[in-house]
N, C-alpha and C positions, 0 to 999 in steps of 0.2 A: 294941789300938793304944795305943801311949805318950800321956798327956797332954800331952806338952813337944812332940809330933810337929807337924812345920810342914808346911801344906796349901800345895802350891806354886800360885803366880797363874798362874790364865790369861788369857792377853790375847787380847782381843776386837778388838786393831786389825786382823791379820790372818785371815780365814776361808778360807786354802788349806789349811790342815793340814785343815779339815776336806772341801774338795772332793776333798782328795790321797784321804784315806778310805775316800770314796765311790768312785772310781775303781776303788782297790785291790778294795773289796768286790763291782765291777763284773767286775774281772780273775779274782777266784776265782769266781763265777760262770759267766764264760765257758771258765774251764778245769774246772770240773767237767761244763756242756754237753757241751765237748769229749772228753771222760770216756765221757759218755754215750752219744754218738753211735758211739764206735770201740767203748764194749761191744754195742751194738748189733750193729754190722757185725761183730764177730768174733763171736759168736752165732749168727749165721743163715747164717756159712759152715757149710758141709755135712761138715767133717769134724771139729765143734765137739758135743764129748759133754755139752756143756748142757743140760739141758730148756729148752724153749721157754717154759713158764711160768716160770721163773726167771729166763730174760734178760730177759722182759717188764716181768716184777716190779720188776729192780734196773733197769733203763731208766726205767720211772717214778718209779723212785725217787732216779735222779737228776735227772729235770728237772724233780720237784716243787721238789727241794733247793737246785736253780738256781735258780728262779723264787723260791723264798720270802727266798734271800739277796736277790738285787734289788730284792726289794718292801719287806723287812725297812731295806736300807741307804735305801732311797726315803726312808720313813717318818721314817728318824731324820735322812736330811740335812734334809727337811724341818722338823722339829721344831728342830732346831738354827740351820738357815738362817733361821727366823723369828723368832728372840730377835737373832741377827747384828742382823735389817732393824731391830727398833726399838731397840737401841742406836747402828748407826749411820744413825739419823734427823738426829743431830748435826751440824751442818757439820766435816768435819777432824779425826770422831773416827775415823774404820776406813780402810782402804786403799780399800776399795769403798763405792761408794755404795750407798744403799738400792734402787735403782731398778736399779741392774749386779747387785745381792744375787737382786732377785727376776727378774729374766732367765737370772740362772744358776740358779734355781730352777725356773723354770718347762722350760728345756731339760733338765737331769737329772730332773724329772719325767715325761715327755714320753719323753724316751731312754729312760728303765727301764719305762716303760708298754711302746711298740713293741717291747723287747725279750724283756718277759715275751708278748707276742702271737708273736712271733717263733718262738721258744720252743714254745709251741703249736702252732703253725703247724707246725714240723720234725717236732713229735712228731705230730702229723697225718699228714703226709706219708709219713715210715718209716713208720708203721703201714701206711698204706692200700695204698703201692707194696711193700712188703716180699716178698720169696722167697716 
């Protein structure tokens, strides 16, 4: 990296680019779920020259993948969302207030819990109803 190189500012007035993020990292989560579930189903049709232990395998291995991005983007909206709240402790310094900061915290905390149980929960299900 150049010396002369300029670190461009980030502005802490508004915190949607970062809820935008989380959403996204929510989106690919649930399209790789979705992933999941149809290799699943195309596996356990009956004229699918798969091995059963190998659809198994790449099944859990996507809804580990799933689950960990969710837990992964949690973490970090968290950690991000909680420097937001005490800068804008300020009156008139952020778009949001600290109190709208941690309500939107505690719901995408909340969200990505149930969905990582969710989650579980399916990969429960297919197994135990499975062909």
């Amino acid at each position: 990296m150049a010396k002369n190189a300029q670190i461009p500012e980030i502005s802490f007035a508004n915190p949607s680019e970062v809820i935008k993020g989380l959403t996204d990292k929510f989106s690919l989560s649930l399209l790789i779920l979705a992933s999941a579930i149809l290799f699943f189903q195309m596996s356990n049709n009956k004229a699918a020259l798969l091995p059963v232990n190998v659809s198994i395998a790449m099944y859990v291995f996507l809804m580990a993948l799933s689950c960990s991005i969710c837990i992964f983007a949690t973490y970090e909206f968290n950690s991000i969302i909680s420097k937001y709240v005490h800068i804008c402790d300020e009156p008139n310094s952020c778009f949001y207030t600290s109190a709208m900061l941690n309500q939107v915290k505690l719901f995408y905390t909340v969200f990505s819990f149930l969905f990582v149980v969710a989650n579980i929960s399916i990969a429960f299900l297919l197994f135990k109803y499975r062909k």
